[in-house]
N, C-alpha and C positions, 0 to 999 in steps of 0.2 A: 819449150817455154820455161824449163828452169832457171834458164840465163835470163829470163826479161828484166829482173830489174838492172843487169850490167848493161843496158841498150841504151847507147849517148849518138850513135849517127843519125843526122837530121834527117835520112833520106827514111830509114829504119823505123824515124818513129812517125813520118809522114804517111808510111806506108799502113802503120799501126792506127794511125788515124783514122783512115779509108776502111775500118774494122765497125766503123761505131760502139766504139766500148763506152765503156760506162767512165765519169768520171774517176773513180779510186781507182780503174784498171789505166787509166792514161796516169794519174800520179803517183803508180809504182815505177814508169820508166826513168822520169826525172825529180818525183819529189812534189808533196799536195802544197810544200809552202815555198817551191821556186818561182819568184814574181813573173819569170818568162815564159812556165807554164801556166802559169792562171792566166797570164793577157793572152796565150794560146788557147787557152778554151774556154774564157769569154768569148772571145771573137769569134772561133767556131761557133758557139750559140748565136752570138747577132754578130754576122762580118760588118755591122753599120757603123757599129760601136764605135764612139770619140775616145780618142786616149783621156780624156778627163774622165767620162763613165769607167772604164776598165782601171782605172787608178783609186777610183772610189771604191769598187765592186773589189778590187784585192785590198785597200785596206781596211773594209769589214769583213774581207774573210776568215783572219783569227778567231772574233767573235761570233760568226755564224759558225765556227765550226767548233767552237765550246758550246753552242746551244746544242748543232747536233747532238754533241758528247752525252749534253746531258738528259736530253728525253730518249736516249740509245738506252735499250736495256742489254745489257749483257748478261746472255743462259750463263750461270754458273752451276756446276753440278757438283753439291755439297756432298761429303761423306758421311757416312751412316755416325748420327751422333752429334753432327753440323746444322748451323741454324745459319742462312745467310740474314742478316740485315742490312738497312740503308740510313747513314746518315744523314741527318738533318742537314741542310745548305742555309748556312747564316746571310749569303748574300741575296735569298728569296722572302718573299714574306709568309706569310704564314698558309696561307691558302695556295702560292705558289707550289709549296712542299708538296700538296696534298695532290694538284692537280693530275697526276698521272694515275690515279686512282691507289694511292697507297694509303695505309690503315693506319700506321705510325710509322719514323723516325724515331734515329738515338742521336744523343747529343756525346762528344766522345772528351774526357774531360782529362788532362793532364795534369799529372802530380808531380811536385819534384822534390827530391832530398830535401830542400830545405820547409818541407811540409807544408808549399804552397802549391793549390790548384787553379787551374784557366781554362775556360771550355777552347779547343785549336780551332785552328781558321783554316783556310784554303791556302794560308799562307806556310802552315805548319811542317814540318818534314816527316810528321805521321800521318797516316791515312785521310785524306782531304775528306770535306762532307759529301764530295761525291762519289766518293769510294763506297767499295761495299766489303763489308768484314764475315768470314767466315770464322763464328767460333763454337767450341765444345761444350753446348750447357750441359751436358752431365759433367763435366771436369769442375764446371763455374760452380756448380750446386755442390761439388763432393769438398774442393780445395777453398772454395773464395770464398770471403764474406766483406762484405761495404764495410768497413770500419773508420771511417769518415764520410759528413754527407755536407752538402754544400748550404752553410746556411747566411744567410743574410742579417746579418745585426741588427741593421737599422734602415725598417722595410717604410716606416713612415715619417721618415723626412724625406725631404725634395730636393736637398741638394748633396752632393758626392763630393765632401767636401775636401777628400785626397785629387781628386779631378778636377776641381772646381779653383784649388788654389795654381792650378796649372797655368791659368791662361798669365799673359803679361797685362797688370794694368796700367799700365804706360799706350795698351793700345784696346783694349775692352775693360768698358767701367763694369761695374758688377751687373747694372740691368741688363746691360749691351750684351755680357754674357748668359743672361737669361735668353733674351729675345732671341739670339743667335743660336741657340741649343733648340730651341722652340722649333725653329723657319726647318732645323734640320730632322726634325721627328714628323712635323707636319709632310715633307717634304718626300718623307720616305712614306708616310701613311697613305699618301695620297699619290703612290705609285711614281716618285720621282718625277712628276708631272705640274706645271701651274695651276695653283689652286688658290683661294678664295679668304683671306685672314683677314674680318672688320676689324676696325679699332676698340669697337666696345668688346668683342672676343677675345682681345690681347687683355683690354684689361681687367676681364672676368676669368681668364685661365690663367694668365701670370701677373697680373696687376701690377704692372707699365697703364699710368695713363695716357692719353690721347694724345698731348703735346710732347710729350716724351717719346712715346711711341712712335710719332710721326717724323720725328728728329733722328734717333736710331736708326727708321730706316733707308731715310735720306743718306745718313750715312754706310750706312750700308750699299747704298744704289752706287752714292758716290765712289766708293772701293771696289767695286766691280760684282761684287758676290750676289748683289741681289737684281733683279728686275723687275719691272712694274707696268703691268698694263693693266689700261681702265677699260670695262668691257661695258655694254649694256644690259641690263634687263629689262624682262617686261612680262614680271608676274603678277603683281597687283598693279603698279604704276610705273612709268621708268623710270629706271634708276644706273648708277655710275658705279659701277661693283671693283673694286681692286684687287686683281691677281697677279699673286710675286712667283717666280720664277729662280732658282737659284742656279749661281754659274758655278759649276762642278768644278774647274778647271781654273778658275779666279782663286776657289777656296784653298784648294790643295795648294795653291801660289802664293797666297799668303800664311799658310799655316805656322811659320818658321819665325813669324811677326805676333801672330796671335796667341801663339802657344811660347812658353818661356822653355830654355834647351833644357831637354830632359834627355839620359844618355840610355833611359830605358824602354824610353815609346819613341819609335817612328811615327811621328803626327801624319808624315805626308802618305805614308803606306795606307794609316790607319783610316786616314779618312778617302783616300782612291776605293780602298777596298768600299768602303759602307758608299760610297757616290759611284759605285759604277757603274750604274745602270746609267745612269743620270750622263754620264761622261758618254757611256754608248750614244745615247738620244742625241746630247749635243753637237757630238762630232760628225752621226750621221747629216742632220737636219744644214748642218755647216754645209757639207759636200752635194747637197743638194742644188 
């Protein structure tokens, strides 16, 4: 069996087949991400399977197999003096972090020569938030001390006005760029899912009124990024409830329009990263 993953003869691994092993033991022969062994053991699971099913079911398998990844706990056995910890996951929400029954998260924050700091992303080439860091708190307690801490200037204004002069206003007037920042905070609060934004709530939380409002998001419907269904209710009387939906995939397509070139932010990284759940939901929901 030391030779099994050098096994490429189709009679050999047919043979291995007829073993019923487990998936990870049939994608050591040829590989968990060769698209010829995933429609091979789909189809072992259901032989009914349409090649459109088996072409959906592998191209959600990257991301079904970063969620394994990530509720996967891996035994690490720390050395005497070692404290494992688990990083925070920016792209979860807050209760998400929690769910595997953990007590806390560290947020892991990068300094650079020129005495600037940024918390990393999964995009980082250090330790991603789903890594786990093994380090020496007696070294930390004997050697280190925090000698900078992260403070926020100016915690009570509303707008970021280094971020805020980003966008192009040739293509978002200054409200446009409210409402638009809004749909995507709401968007993400409410689990990347359609949700429920009256006109008197736009113009009590951002004060956009009604005729404005309604025009903004016209325009927005218009551009692709937003959608709009009117559902019913029927708690006290009936009523016409409007739920927007944002196109994850529309956004990231126009980022390069709404944002002015900046040679230091990847807009279209930046916002895939914070919409990807959203792009998960949509692409599935499409293949359906």
């Amino acid at each position: 069996m030391e030779n099994l993953f050098l096994i490429q003869d189709d009679q050999l691994i047919e043979e291995f087949r007829k073993t019923n092993p487990t998936k990870e033991d049939y994608a050591d022969i040829v590989g968990e991400n060769d698209p010829e062994f995933l429609r091979k053991y789909f189809l072992r699971l259901n032989p009914s399977m349409t090649d459109e099913d088996i072409a959906m079911h592998i191209s959600l398998e990257p991301e079904r197999a970063k969620e394994r990844n990530r509720k996967k706990r891996y035994e690490i056995v720390a050395p005497d003096g070692f404290e494992e910890i688990q990083l925070y996951d920016h792209t979860l929400s807050h209760s998400e972090n929690f769910e595997m029954g953990n007590d806390k998260k560290y947020i892991l924050l990068e300094v650079t020569k020129e005495k600037t700091f940024s918390i990393t992303s999964s995009q980082s080439i250090l330790p991603t938030p789903q890594s786990k860091c093994v380090i020496d708190i007696g070294k930390v307690e004997k050697h280190s001390s925090l000698e900078f801490i992260p403070i926020d200037y100016e915690p009570f204004f509303g707008v970021r006005l280094t971020s805020f002069i980003g966008y192009d206003s040739n293509f978002f007037s200054c409200d446009e760029r409210v409402v638009f920042e809004s749909l995507l905070i709401k968007f993400k609060n409410f689990k990347f899912k359609p949700f429920h934004w009256s006109k008197e709530k736009i113009y009590e939380e951002v004060g956009v009124k009604k005729d404005r409002a309604t025009k903004i998001l016209e325009k927005f419907i218009e551009l692709g990024i937003v959608t709009k269904e009117v559902r019913k209710t029927f708690v006290d009387r009936p009523l016409q409830v409007n739920y927007f939906d944002l196109n994850a995939a529309a956004i990231i397509g126009l980022v390069s329009q709404i944002f002015k070139p900046n040679e230091e932010k990847n807009y279209e990284q930046i916002f895939a990263t914070y919409l990807r759940p959203a792009l998960f939901r949509q692409s599935s929901s499409r293949m359906q």
